[in-house]
Each structure stands twice: as C-alpha cells, then as structure tokens.
C-alpha positions in Angstrom: -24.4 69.8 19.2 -27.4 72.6 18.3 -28.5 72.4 15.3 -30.4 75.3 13.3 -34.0 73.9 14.6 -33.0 73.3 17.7 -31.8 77.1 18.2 -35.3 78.6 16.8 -37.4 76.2 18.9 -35.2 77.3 21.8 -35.6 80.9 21.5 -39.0 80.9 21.1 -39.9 79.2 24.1 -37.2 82.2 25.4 -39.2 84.9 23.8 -42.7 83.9 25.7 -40.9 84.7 28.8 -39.7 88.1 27.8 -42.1 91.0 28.6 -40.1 93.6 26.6 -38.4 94.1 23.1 -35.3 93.2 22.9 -32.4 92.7 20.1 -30.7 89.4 20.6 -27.4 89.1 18.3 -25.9 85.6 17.3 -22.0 85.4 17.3 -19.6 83.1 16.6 -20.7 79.5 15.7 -24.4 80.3 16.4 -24.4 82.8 14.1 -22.8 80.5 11.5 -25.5 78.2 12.2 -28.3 80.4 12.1 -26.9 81.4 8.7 -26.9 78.0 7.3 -22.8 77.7 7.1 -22.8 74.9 9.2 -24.6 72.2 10.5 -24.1 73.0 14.6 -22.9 74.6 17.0 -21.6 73.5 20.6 -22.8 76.2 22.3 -25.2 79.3 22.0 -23.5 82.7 21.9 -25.6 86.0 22.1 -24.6 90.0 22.4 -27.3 91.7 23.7 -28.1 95.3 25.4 -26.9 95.0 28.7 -29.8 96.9 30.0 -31.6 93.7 28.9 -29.0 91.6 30.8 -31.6 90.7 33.6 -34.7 90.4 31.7 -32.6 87.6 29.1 -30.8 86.2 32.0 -34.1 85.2 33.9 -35.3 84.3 30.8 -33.3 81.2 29.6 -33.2 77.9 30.7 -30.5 75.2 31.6 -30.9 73.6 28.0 -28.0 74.5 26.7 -24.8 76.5 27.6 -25.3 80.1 27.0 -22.5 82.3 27.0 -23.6 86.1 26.5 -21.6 89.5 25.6 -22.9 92.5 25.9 -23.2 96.4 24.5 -20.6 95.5 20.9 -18.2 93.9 23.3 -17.5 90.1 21.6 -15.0 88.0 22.9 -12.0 89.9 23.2 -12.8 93.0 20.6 -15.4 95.8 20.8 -17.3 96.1 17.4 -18.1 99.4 16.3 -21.7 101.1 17.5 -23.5 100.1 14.2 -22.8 96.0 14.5 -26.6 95.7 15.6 -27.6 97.4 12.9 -24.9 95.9 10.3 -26.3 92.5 11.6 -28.7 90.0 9.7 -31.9 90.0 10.8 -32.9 86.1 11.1 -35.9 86.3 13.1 -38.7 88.5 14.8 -41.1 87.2 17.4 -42.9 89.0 19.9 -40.4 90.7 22.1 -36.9 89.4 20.5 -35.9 90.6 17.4 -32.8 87.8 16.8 -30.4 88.6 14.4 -26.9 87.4 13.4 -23.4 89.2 13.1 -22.7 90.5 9.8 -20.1 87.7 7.9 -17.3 90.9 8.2 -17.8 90.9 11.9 -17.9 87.2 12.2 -14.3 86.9 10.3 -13.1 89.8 12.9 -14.0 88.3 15.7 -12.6 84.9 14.5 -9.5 86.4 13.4 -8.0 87.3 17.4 -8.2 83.5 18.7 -7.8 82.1 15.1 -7.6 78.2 16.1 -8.8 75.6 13.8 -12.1 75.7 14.5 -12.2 79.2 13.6 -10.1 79.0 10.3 -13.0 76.3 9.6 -15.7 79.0 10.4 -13.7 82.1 8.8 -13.3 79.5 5.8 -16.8 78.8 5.5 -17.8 82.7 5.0 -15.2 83.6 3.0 -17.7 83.6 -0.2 -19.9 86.5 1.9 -16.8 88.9 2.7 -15.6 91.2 0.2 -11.5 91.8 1.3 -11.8 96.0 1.3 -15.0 95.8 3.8 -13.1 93.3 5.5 -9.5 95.7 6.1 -11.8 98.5 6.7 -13.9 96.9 10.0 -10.5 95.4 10.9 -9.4 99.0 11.3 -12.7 100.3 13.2 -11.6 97.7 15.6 -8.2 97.1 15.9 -7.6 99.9 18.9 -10.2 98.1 21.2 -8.9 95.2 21.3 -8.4 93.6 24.7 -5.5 91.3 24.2 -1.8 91.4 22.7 -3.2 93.8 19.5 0.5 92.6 18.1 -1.1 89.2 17.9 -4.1 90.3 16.5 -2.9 91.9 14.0 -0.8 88.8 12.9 -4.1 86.7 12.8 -5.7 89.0 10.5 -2.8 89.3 8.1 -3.1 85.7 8.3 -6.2 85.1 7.7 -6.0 88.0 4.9 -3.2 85.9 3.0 -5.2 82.3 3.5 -8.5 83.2 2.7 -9.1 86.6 1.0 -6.3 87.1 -1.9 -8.0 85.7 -4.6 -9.9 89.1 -4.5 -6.7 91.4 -3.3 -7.3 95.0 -5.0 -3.7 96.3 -6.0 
C-alpha cells in the first residue's frame, strides 16, 4: 500500500527527471489519498496530456505500479474538456503541476465499475459532492461512455439512492 508521503516523495524524485511542464492528474484511489480520504492506495493512477506520454513514461521508475490515462479519458468514461481545470490542485514543483480529480469526477468515475471498493471510495467523498453538480457531470458524460451505458446508468442511480438522498432537491 502507498500511502500519502510515500506518493509526494515519489513524484518528486519524478519531477527532477522531467525537463518540461507538465499537468499530472490523480484518479481514483490516489486521488482519494492525496486528498486525505484514505490512508492508501494500491496503486498510482494518473491522467495526463498525451503529448506528455513519453516524457512521463521515461520518467517513472519501477517503484510502484503505475497505470496512466490520458487526454480526459479515465477508466472507461471520457470527462468533459474542463476536468484539468475542475481538478484540485495538490502540488506544484518544478515541471509537474500534480493535481487531483474534482470529488464529482471521482464519484463518476467510480460509479461505472461500482464494486466494493469503490462504494467505500464514493462513500468516503460523499460529504464533498453536492447531488445537483453530481446529476449534472453525470449527464456531460454519460454519452461517452465505453461500456454497457445501460449499466452505467444503473450504477449511478444506485449510487444516487445509497449515498446522495439525504440532500435530494424535489
């Protein structure tokens, strides 16, 4: 497991290898641990530029597992144009700015796998999501979604009825 230290040490050492600036985006549990909503993670996940695909690529090391997305395109859903900018900013060093998903965009992202770990995650940022913001990204994103959208669409409701009706507008 990574825990919050362990990720800034790492991507420092990163950013001394980088010769250009660069925007380096957190998602899923790293994001969550950046934030301070959990403890760890079990691996690093990053969206970046893909034009910086090489440069970050050469850049990392074999200290942990690194899985990367690129240009919006998370998982299995693309995230509208303005997740970079919608995203926390956590951290800026010399060449990477490293930011974190906004909480909205963590919970849609969670939402189309939706297993328990997720629920855990989704659970965990509930506090930082208000429901309408929530409906409304759904909606930006909802027609680029790679898999069975059907499905998707179930998750969400689901995770709209278990986590997010104590603050259901009528």
């Amino acid at each position: 497991m990574i825990d919050r230290t362990q990720l800034v040490v790492w991507i420092k050492k990163v950013d001394r290898k980088i010769t250009k600036k660069i925007i380096v985006v957190a998602v899923g549990g790293t994001a969550m641990t950046l934030l301070g909503l959990k403890p760890s993670t079990m691996d690093i996940d990053f969206c970046i530029s893909s034009e910086d695909k090489q440069e970050f690529k050469k850049a990392i090391d074999k200290t942990f597992r690194v899985d990367l997305f690129f240009d919006g395109y998370i998982f299995s859903e693309q995230l509208p144009k303005d997740y970079a900018e919608k995203s926390k900013e956590i951290l800026k060093l010399k060449n990477i700015t490293l930011k974190t998903l906004s909480p909205e965009d963590i919970v849609i992202t969670k939402s189309a796998r939706l297993n328990a770990r997720d629920e855990e995650d989704i659970q965990a940022i509930t506090k930082y999501v208000k429901r309408e913001e929530l409906i409304e990204r759904f909606k930006q994103v909802i027609g680029t979604y790679a898999g069975n959208e059907e499905d998707y669409r179930m998750n969400f409701e689901v995770v709209l009825k278990r986590y997010f009706l104590e603050n259901m507008t009528k």
